[in-house]
C-alpha positions in Angstrom: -25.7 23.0 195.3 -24.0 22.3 198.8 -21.4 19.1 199.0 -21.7 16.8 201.9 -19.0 14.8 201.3 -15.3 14.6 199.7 -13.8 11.3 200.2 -9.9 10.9 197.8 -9.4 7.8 196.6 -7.2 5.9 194.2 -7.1 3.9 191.4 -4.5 0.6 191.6 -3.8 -1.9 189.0 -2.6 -5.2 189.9 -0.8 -7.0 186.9 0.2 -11.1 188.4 2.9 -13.2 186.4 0.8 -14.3 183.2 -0.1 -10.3 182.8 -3.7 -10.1 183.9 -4.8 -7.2 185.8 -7.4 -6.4 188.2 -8.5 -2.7 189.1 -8.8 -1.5 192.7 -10.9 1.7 193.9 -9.9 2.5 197.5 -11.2 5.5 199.5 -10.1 7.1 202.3 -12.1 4.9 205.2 -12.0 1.5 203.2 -10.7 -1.1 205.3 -7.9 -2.7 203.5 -5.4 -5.7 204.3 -2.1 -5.0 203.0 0.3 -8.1 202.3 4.0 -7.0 202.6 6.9 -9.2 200.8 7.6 -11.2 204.1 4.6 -12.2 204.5 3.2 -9.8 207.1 -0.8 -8.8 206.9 -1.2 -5.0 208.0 -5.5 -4.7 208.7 -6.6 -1.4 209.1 -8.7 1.6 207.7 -7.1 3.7 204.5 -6.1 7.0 205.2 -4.0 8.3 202.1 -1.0 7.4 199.9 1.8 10.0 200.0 3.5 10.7 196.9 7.0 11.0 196.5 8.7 14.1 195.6 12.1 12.3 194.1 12.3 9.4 191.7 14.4 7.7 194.7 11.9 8.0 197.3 9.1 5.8 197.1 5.2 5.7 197.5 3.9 5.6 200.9 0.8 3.9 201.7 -0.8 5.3 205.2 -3.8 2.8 207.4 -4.4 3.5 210.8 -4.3 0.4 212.2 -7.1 -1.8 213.9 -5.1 -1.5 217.0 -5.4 2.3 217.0 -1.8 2.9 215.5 -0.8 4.6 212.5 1.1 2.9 209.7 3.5 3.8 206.5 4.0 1.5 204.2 6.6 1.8 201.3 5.4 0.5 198.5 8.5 -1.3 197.4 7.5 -3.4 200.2 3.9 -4.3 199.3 3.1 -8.0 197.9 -0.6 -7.5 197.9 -3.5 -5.0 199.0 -7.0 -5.8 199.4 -10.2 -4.1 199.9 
């Protein structure tokens, strides 16, 4: 058996006010808008989510950019993402 392709991905669940979640599967090359908490709307192609090594540091969601720049994004600053 040969592999042609390995693509990582995550798993997100998205719980709104009354409790109701919704599942998201995003892999590395997804497109994906992500929403921060002022209201800005980051476009651009998924590239990974780095992990924190410390409880104080926090989640970091990389997208390079449809501009051609490369983005992190706490998550403690995300509102929304969408695939």
């Amino acid at each position: 058996m040969e592999f042609r392709s390995v693509l990582p991905g995550v798993k997100l669940v998205k719980e709104d006010f009354d409790g109701n979640q919704e599942e998201l599967f995003i892999s590395q090359n997804d497109q994906i808008t992500v929403t921060t908490l002022d209201g800005r709307k980051i476009k651009g192609t998924f590239m990974q989510i780095e992990f924190a090594r410390y409880t104080e540091e926090d989640d970091i969601v990389h997208i390079h950019k449809d501009n051609g720049e490369n983005e992190g994004i706490p998550f403690d600053t995300i509102d929304d993402i969408i695939k």
